[in-house]
C-alpha positions as protocol buffer text, in pm:
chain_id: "A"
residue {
  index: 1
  type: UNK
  ca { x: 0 y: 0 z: 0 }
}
residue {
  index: 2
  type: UNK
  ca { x: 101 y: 362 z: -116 }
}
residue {
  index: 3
  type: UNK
  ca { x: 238 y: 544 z: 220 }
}
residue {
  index: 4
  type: UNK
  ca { x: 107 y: 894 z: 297 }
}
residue {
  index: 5
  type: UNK
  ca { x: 491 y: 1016 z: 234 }
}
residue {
  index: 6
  type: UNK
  ca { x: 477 y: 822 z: -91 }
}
residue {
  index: 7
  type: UNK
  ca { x: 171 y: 1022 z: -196 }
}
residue {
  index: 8
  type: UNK
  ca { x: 251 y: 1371 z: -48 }
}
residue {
  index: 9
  type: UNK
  ca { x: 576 y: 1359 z: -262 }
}
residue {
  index: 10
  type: UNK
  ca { x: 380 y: 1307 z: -598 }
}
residue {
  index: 11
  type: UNK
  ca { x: 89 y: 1525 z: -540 }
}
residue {
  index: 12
  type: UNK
  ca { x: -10 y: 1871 z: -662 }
}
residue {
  index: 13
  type: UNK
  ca { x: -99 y: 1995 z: -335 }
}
residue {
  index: 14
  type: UNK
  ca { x: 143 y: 1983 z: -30 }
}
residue {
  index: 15
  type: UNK
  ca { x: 89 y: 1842 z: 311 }
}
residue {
  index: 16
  type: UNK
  ca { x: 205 y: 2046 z: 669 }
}
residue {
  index: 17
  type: UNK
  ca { x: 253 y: 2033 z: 1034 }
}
residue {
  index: 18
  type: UNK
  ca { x: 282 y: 2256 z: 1265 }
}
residue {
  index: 19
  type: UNK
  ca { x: 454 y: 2179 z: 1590 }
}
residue {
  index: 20
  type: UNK
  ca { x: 208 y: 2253 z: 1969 }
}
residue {
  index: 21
  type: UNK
  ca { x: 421 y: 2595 z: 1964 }
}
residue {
  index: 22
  type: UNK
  ca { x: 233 y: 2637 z: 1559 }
}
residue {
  index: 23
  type: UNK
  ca { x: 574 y: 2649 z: 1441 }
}
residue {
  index: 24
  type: UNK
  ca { x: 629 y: 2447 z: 1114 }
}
residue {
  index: 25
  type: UNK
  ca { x: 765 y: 2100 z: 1206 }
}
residue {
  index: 26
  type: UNK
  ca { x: 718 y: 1907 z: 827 }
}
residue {
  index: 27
  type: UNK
  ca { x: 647 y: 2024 z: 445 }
}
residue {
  index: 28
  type: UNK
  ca { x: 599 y: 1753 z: 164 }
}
residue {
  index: 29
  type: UNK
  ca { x: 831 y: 1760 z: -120 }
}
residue {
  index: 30
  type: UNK
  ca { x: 601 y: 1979 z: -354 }
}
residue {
  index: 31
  type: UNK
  ca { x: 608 y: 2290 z: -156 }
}
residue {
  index: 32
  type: UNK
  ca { x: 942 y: 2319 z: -255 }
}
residue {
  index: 33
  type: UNK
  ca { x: 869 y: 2333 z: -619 }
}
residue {
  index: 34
  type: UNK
  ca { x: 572 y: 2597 z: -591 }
}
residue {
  index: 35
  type: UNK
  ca { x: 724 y: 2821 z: -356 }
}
residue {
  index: 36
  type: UNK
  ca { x: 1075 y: 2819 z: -451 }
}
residue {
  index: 37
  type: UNK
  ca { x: 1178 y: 2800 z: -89 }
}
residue {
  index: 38
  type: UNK
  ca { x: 1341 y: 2475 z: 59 }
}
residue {
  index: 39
  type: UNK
  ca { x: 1107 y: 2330 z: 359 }
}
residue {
  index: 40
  type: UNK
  ca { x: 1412 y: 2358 z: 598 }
}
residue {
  index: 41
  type: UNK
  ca { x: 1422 y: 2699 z: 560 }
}
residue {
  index: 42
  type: UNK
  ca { x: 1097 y: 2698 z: 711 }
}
residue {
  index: 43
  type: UNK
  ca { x: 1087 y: 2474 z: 948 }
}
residue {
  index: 44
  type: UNK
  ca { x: 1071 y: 2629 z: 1303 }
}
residue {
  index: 45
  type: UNK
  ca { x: 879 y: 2941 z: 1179 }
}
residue {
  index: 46
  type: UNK
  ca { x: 509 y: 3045 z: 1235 }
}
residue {
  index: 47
  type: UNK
  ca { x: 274 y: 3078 z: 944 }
}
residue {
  index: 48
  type: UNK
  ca { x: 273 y: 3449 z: 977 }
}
residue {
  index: 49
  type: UNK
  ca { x: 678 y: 3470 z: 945 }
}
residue {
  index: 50
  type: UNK
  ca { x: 676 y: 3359 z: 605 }
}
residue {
  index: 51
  type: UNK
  ca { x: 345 y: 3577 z: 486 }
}
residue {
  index: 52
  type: UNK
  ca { x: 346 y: 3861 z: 291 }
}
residue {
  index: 53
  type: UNK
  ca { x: 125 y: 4070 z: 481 }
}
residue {
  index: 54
  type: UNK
  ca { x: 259 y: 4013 z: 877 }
}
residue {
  index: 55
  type: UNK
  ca { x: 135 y: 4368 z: 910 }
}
residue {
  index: 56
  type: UNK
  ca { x: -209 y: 4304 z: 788 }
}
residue {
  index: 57
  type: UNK
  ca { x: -341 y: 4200 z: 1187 }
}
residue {
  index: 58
  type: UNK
  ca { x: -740 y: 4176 z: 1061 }
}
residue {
  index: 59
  type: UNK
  ca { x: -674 y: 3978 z: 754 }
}
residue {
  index: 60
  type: UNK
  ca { x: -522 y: 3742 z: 1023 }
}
residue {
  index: 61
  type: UNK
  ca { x: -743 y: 3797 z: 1367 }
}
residue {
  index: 62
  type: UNK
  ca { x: -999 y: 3492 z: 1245 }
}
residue {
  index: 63
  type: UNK
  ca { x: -718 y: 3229 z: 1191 }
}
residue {
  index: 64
  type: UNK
  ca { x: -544 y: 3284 z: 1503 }
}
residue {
  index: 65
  type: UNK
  ca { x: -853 y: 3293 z: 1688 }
}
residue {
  index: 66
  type: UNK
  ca { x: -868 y: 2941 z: 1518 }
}
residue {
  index: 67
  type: UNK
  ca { x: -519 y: 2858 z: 1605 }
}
residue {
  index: 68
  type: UNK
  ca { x: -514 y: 2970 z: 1941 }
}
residue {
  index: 69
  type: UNK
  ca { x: -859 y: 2779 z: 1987 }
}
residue {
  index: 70
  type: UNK
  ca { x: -706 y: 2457 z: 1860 }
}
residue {
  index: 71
  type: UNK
  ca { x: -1011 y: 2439 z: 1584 }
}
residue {
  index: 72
  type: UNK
  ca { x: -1012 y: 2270 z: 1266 }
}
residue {
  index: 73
  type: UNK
  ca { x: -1027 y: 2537 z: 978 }
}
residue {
  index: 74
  type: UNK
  ca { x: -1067 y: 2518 z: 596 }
}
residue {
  index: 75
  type: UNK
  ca { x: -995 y: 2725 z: 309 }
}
residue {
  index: 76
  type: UNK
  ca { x: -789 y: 3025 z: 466 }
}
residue {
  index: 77
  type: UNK
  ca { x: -625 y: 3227 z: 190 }
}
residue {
  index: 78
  type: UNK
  ca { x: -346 y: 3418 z: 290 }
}
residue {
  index: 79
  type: UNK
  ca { x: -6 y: 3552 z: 42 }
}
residue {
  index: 80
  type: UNK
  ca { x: 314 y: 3370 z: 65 }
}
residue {
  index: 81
  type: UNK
  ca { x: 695 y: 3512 z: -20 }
}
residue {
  index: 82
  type: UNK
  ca { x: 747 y: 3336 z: -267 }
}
residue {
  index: 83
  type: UNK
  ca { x: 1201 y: 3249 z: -336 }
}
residue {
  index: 84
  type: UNK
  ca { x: 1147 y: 3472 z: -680 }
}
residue {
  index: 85
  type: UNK
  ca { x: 1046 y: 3799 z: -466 }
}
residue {
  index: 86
  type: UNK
  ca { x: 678 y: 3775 z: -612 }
}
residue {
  index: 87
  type: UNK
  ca { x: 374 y: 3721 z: -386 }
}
residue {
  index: 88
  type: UNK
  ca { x: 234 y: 3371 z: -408 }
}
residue {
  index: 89
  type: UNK
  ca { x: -151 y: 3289 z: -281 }
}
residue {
  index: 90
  type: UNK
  ca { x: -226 y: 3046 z: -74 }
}
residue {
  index: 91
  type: UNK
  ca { x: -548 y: 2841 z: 63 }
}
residue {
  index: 92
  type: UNK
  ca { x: -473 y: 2611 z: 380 }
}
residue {
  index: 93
  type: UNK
  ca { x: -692 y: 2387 z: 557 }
}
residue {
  index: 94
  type: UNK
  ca { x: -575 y: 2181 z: 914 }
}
residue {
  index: 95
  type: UNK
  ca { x: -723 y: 2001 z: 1219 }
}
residue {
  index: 96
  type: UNK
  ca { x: -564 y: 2003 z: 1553 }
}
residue {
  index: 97
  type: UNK
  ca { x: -363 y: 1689 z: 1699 }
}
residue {
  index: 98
  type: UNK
  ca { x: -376 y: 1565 z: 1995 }
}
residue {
  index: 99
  type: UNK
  ca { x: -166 y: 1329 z: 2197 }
}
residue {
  index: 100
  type: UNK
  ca { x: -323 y: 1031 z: 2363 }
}
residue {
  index: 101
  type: UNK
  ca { x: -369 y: 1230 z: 2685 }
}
residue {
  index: 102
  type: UNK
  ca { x: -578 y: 1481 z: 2502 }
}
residue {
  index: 103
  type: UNK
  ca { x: -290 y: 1745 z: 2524 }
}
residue {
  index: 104
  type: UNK
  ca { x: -265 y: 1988 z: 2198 }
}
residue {
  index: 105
  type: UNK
  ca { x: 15 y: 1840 z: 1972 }
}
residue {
  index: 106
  type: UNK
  ca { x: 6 y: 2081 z: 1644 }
}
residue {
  index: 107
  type: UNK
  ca { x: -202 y: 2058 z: 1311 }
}
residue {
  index: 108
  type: UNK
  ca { x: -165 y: 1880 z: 1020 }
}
residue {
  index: 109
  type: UNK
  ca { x: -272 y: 2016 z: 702 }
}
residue {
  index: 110
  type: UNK
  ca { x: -291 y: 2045 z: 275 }
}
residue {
  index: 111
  type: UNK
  ca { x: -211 y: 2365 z: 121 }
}
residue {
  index: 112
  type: UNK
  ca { x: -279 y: 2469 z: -248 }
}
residue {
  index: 113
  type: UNK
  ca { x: -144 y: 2719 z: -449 }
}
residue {
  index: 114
  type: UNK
  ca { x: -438 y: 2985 z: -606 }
}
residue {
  index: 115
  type: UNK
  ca { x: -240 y: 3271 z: -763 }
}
residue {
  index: 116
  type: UNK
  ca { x: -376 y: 3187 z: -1142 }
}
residue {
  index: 117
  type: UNK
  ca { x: -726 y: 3127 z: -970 }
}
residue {
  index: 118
  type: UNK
  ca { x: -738 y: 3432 z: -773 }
}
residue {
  index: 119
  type: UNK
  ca { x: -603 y: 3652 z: -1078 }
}
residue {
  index: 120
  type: UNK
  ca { x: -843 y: 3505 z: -1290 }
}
residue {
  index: 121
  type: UNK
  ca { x: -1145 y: 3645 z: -1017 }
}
residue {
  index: 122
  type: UNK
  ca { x: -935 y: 3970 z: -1005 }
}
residue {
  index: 123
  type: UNK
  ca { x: -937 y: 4037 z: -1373 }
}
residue {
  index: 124
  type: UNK
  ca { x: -1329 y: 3904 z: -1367 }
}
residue {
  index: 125
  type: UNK
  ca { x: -1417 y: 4151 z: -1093 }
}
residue {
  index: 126
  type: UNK
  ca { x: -1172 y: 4391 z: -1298 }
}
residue {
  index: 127
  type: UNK
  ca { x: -1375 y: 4325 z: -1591 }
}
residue {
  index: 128
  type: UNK
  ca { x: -1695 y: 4347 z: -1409 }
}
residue {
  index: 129
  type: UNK
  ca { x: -1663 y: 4706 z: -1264 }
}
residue {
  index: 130
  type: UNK
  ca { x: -1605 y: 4830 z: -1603 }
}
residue {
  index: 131
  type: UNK
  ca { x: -1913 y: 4703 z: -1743 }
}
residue {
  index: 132
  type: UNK
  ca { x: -2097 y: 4869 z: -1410 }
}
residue {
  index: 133
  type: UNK
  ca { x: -1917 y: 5198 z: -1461 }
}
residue {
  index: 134
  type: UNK
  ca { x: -1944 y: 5130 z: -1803 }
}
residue {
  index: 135
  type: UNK
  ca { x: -2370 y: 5040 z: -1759 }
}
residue {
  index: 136
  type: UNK
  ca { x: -2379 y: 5400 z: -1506 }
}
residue {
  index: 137
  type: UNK
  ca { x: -2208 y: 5614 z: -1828 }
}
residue {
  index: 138
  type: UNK
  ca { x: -2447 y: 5494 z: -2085 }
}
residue {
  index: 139
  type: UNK
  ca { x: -2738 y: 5527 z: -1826 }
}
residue {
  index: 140
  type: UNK
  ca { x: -2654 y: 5936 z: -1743 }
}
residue {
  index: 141
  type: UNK
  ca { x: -2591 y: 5958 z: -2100 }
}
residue {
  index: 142
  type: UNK
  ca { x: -2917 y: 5823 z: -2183 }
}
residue {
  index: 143
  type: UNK
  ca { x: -3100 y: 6047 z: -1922 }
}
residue {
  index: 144
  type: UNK
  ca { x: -2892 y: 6378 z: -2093 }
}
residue {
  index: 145
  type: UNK
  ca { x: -3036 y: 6203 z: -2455 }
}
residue {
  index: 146
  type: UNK
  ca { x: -3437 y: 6192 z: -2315 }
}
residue {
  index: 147
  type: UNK
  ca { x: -3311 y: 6582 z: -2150 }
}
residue {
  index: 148
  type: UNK
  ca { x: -3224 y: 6690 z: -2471 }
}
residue {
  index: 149
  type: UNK
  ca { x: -3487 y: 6521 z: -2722 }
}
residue {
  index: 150
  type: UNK
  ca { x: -3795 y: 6598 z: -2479 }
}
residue {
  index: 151
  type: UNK
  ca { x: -3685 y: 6985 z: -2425 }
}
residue {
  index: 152
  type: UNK
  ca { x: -3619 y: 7058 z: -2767 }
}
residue {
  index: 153
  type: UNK
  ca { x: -3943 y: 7259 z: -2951 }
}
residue {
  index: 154
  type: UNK
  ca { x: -4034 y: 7030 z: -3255 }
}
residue {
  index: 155
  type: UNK
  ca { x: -4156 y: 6721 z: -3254 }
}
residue {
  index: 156
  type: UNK
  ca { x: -3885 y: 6440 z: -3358 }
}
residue {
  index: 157
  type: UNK
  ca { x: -3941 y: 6088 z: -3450 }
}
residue {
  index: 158
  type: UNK
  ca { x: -3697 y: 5846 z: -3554 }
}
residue {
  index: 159
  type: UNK
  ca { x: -3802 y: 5511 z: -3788 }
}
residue {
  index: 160
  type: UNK
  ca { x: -3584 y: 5198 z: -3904 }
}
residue {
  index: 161
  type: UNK
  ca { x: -3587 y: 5079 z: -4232 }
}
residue {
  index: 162
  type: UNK
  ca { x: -3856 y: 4850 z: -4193 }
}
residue {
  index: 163
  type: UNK
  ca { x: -4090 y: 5182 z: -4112 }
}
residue {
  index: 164
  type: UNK
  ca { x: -4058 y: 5099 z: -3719 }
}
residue {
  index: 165
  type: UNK
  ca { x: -4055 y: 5312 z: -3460 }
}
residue {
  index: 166
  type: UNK
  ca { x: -3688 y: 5370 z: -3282 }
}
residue {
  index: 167
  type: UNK
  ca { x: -3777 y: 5671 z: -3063 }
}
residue {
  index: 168
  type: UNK
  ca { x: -3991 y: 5993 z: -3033 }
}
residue {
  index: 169
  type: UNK
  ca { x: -4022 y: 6288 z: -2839 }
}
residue {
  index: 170
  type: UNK
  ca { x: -4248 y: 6452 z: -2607 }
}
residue {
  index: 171
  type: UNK
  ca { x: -4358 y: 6756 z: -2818 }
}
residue {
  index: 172
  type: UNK
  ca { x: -4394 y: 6469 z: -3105 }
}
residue {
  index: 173
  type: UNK
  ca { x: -4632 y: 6262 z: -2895 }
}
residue {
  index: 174
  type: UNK
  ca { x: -4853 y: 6579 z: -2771 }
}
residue {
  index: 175
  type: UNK
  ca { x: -4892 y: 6705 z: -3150 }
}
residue {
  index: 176
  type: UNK
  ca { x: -5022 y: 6356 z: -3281 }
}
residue {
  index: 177
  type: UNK
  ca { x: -5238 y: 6330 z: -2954 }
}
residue {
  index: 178
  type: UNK
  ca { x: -5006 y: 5931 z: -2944 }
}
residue {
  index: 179
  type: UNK
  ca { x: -5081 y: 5691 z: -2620 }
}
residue {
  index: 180
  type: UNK
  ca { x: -4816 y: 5551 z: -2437 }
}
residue {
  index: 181
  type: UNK
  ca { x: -4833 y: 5210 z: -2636 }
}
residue {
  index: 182
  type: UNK
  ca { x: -4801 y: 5396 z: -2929 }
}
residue {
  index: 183
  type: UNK
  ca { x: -4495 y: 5556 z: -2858 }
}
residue {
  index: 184
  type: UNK
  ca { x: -4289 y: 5200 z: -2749 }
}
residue {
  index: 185
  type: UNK
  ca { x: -4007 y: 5120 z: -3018 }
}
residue {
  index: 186
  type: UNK
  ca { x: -4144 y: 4931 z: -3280 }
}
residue {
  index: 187
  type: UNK
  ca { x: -4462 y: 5059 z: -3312 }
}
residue {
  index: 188
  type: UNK
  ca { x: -4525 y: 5040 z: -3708 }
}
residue {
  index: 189
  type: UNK
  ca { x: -4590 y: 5366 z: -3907 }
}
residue {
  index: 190
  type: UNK
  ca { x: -4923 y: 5277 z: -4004 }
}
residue {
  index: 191
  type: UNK
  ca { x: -5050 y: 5190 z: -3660 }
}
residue {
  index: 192
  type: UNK
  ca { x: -4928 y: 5561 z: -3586 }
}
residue {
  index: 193
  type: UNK
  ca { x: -5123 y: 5694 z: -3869 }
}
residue {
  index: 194
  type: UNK
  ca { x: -5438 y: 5461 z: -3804 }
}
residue {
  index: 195
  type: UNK
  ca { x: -5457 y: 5656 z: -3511 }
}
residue {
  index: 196
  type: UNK
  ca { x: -5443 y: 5997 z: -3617 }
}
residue {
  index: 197
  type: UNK
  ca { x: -5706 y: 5849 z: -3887 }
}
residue {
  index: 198
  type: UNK
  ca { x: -5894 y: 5716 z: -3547 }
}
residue {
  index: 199
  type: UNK
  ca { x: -5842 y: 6076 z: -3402 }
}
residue {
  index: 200
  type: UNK
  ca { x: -5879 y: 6276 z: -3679 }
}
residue {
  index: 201
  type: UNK
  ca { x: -5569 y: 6445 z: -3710 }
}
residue {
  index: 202
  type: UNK
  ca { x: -5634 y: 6476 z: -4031 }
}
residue {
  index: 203
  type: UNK
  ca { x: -5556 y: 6712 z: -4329 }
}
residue {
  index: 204
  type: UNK
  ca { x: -5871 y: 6784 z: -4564 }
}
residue {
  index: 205
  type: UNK
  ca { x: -5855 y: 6491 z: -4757 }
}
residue {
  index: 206
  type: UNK
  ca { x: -5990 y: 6136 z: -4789 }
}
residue {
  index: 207
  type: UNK
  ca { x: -5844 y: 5974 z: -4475 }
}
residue {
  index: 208
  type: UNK
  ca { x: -5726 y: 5622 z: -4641 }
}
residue {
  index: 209
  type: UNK
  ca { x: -5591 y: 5851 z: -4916 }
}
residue {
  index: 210
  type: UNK
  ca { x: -5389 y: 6045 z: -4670 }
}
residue {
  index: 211
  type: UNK
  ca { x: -5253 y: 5726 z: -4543 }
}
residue {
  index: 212
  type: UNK
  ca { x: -5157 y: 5631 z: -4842 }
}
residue {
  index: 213
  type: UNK
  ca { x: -5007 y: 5928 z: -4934 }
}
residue {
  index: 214
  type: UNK
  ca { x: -4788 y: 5905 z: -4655 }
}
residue {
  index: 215
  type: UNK
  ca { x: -4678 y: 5578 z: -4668 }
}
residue {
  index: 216
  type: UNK
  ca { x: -4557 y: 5614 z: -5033 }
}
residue {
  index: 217
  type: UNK
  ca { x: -4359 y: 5893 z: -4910 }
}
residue {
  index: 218
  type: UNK
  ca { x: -4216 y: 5682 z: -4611 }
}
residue {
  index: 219
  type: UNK
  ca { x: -4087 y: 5458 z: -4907 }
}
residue {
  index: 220
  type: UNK
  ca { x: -3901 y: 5698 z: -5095 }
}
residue {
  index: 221
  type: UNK
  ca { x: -3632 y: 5750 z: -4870 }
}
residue {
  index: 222
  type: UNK
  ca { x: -3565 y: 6115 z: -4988 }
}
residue {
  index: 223
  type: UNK
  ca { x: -3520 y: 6399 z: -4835 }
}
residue {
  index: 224
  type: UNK
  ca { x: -3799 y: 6670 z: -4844 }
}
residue {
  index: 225
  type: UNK
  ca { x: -3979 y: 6866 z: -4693 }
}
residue {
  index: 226
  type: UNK
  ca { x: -4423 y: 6911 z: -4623 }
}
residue {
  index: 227
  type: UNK
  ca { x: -4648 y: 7150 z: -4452 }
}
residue {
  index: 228
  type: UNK
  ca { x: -4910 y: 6968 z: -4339 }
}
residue {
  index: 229
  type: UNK
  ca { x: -5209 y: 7181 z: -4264 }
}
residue {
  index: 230
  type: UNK
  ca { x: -5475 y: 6964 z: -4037 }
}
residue {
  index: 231
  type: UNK
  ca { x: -5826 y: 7031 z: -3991 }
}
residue {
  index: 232
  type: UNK
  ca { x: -5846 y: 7163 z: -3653 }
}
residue {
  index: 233
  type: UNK
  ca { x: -5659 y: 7491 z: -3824 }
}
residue {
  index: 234
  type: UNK
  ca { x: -5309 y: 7328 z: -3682 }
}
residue {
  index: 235
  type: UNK
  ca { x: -5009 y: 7369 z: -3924 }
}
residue {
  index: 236
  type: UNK
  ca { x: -4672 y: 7130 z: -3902 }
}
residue {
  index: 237
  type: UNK
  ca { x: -4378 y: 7216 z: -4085 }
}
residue {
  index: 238
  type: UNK
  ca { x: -4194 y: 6882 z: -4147 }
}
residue {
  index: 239
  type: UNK
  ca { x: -3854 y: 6782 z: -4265 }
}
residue {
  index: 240
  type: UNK
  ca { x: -3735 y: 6418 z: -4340 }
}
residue {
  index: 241
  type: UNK
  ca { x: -3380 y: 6295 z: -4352 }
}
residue {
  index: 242
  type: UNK
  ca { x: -3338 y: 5980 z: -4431 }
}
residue {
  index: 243
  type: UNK
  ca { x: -3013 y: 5765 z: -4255 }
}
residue {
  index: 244
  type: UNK
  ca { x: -2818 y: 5520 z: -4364 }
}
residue {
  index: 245
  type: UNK
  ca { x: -2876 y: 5181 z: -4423 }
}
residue {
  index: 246
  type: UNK
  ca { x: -3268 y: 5265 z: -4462 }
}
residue {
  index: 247
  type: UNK
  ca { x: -3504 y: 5440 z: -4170 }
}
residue {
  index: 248
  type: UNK
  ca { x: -3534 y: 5813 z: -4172 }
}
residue {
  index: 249
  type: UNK
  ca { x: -3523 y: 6095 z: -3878 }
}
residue {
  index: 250
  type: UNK
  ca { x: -3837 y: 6359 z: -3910 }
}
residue {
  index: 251
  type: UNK
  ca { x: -3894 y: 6705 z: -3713 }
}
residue {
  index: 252
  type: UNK
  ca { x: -4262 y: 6854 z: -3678 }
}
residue {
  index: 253
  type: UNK
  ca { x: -4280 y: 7180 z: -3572 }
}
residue {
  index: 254
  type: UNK
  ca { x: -4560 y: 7357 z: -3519 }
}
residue {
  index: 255
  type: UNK
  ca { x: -4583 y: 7728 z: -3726 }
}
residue {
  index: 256
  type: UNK
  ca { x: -4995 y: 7741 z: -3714 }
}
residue {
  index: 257
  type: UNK
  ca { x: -4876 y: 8133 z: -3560 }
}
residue {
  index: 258
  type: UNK
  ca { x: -4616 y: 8231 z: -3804 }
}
């Protein structure tokens, strides 16, 4: 049967032992290899000795509550010295020993080496904060865009190629009398102008032939420019622009007093 020496020398993690004093009394033979310290060099030294952050006394209070308490403890992550100068991380796990009179003998324990692993969650929680800081940007940006498009006189409305709605404005919505469902992105330009048909926001004309009208225009994808006079005595000024890759941007402005 394999011993326990035979298998700490040929695994990944490494085994310790600390001494009743919690000095270091035993390392297995791959400590050596991931620190780039020889185990003698440690032997006789406390756990925070050979840290990297002695000074550091609340990273440390919970462990040597544990220590002092003579209580198992798992998964304790804590930066090594490491023989190359660099900082090394660490996660340790022990239990207590005890001789057969009950009296405190030291710990055993496995240690593992996380540097990649904790990198890796430092460059993920890196990562992350930039998308939140990135996520707050766009979000004041967006409520300076909806300042902006709502305060501005005319009327603006914005449609993709497919005669959609993208976005509108406030003036825009109170002009063509629009309900809140009407004004969601993708509303369809011919639900908008059923409406005003419903509504009768209407030039003098034959409604369907309005409708018509104005979808034929929709289609052109030229610039130009109406004056649409409605029969409640309103007039709208209107200019299109269409945008690349299909979709067009409009302004209504209303010059019923000019």
């Amino acid at each position: 049967m394999r011993s326990l020496e035979d298998f700490a020398q040929i695994a990944s993690d490494w085994f310790w032992e600390m001494d009743a004093n919690l000095r270091f009394s035993y390392f297995s033979g791959p400590f050596e290899q991931v620190t780039g310290v020889a185990p003698t060099a440690l032997i006789g030294r406390t756990r925070l000795e050979i840290s990297a952050n002695f000074d550091d006394s609340e990273h440390w209070r919970e462990h040597f509550a544990d220590l002092d308490a003579h209580r198992p403890f798992r998964d304790f992550v804590y930066p090594f010295k490491h023989g190359d100068g660099n900082s090394r991380w660490f996660k340790i796990s022990g239990r207590p020993r005890f001789d057969d009179g009950g009296t405190f003998a030291g710990y055993l324990g496995v240690g593992t080496d996380i540097t990649a692993e904790r990198a890796a969650q430092q460059d993920l929680a890196g990562a992350l904060e930039e998308v939140r800081e990135t996520n707050a940007r766009l979000e004041r940006q967006n409520l300076q865009f909806d300042a902006a498009l709502n305060n501005m006189s005319p009327g603006l409305c914005m449609f993709d190629g497919d005669e959609r709605l993208v976005v509108c404005n406030t003036p825009y919505t109170k002009m063509y009398g629009l309900t809140p469902e009407l004004t969601k992105p993708g509303t369809t330009l011919r639900e908008m102008l059923d409406h005003r048909m419903a509504a009768g926001i209407l030039p003098d004309m034959d409604p369907e032939e309005h409708i018509e009208q104005r979808l034929e225009l929709a289609k052109s994808r030229e610039r130009r420019y109406d004056v649409l006079e409605l029969r409640d005595g309103r007039v709208f000024s209107i200019v299109v622009e269409p945008m690349p890759g299909g979709g067009w941007l409009a302004t209504h402005e209303d010059i019923t007093d000019r």
